[in-house]
Every structure is written in structure tokens, then in C-alpha cells.
C-alpha positions in Angstrom: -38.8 -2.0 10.7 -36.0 -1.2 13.2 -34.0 -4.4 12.1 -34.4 -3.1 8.6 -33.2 0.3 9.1 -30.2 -1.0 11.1 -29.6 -3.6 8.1 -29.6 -0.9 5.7 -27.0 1.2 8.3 -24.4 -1.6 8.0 -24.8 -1.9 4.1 -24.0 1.6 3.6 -21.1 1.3 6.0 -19.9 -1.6 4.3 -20.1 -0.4 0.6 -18.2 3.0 2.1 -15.2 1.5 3.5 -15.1 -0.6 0.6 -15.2 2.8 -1.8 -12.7 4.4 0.8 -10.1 0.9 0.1 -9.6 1.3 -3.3 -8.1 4.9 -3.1 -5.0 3.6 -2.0 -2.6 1.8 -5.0 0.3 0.0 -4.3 3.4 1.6 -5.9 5.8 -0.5 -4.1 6.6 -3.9 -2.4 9.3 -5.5 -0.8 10.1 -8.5 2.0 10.4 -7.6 5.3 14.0 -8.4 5.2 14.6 -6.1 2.5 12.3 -3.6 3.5 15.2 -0.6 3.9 14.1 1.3 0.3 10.5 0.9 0.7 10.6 3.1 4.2 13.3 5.4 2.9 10.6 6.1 0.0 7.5 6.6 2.7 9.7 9.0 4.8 10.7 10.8 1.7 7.0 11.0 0.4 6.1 12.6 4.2 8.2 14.9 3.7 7.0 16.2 0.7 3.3 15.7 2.0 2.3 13.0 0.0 -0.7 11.1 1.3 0.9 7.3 2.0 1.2 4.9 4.3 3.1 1.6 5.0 1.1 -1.8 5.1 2.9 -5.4 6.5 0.9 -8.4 5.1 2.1 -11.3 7.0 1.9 -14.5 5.0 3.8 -16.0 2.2 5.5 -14.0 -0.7 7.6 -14.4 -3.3 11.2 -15.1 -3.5 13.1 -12.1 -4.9 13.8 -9.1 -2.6 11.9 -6.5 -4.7 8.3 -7.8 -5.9 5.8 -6.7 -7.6 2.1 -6.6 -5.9 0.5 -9.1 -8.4 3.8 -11.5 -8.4 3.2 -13.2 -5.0 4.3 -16.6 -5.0 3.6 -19.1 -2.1 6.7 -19.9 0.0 8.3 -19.4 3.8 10.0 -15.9 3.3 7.5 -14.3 5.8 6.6 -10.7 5.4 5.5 -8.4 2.5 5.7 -4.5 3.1 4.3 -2.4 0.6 3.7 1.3 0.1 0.7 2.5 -0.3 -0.1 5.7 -2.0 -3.7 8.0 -2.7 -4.9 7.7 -6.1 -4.7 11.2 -6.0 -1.7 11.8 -5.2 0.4 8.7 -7.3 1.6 10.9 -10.2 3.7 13.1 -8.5 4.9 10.3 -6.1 6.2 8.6 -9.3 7.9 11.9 -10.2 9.2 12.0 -6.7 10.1 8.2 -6.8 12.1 9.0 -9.9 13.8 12.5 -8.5 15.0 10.8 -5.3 16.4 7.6 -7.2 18.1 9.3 -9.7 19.7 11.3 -6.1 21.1 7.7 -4.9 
């Protein structure tokens, strides 16, 4: 009974993290070497209190500078940063995205 309980514990925790994952979309991506616009963009987005935050996936990537997400290609180039942003809050980060580049 106990076992089952604590079974049923871990399930729920389980299936709630993985609800609580897909809230964040990537908007942007970039190698580690080229990583310069993807942090001016999450300091930007801060400031304006959007929810975000920066995630490094270490592992093979593509080879052009700027990628998108679902473009990874297998090769040595090392790191991938990418800019996560809340579901919620991905519309006006476009419109930000879009304000600040047209500033540059």
C-alpha cells in the first residue's frame, strides 16, 4: 500500500515537471562562439520583465552561426545557446525582438 502511494507520488511529480517543460519555447539559438546577440536579447528581455532564460546544450550543432532549434546538424562546433522564453510571454518578446533590432 505504502509502495503504491509513493509510486503514485513520483508519477505525479514526473507528469508535472514534464507539464511545467513545455512552457518554455525556443525563440532563438546560436553557437557558443557566436553567442553575443542571443545574450544581448535575454538582457534586453530582463529588462523589460519578460520571463526568459538562457539554456547551453553541449553536444554537436549545426554549422552556420545563427540556427534554427529544429536545424541541428551533427558535427564538432561544440556548444548551442538558446533563449528560452514563457509561452505566455513570447508575443510581446517577438514585438520586443523586432523593436530592439530595428534600434541596431
Amino acid at each position: 500500500m505504502v509502495l503504491g502511494m509513493m509510486l503514485l507520488v513520483v508519477a505525479l511529480l514526473w507528469v508535472g515537471l514534464l507539464i511545467r517543460s513545455k512552457r518554455w519555447k525556443v525563440l532563438l539559438t546560436a553557437t557558443r562562439a557566436n553567442s553575443e546577440q542571443v545574450e544581448t536579447m535575454y538582457a534586453y528581455f530582463q529588462s523589460h520583465k519578460i520571463r526568459c532564460k538562457l539554456i547551453t546544450d553541449v553536444g554537436p550543432v549545426g554549422s552556420s552561426s545563427f540556427i534554427h532549434a529544429t536545424d541541428m546538424m551533427p558535427n564538432d562546433s561544440g556548444a548551442v545557446m538558446m533563449l528560452k522564453v514563457h509561452q505566455r510571454d513570447m508575443d510581446a518578446a517577438k514585438k520586443l525582438m523586432g523593436i530592439h533590432q530595428g534600434i541596431l
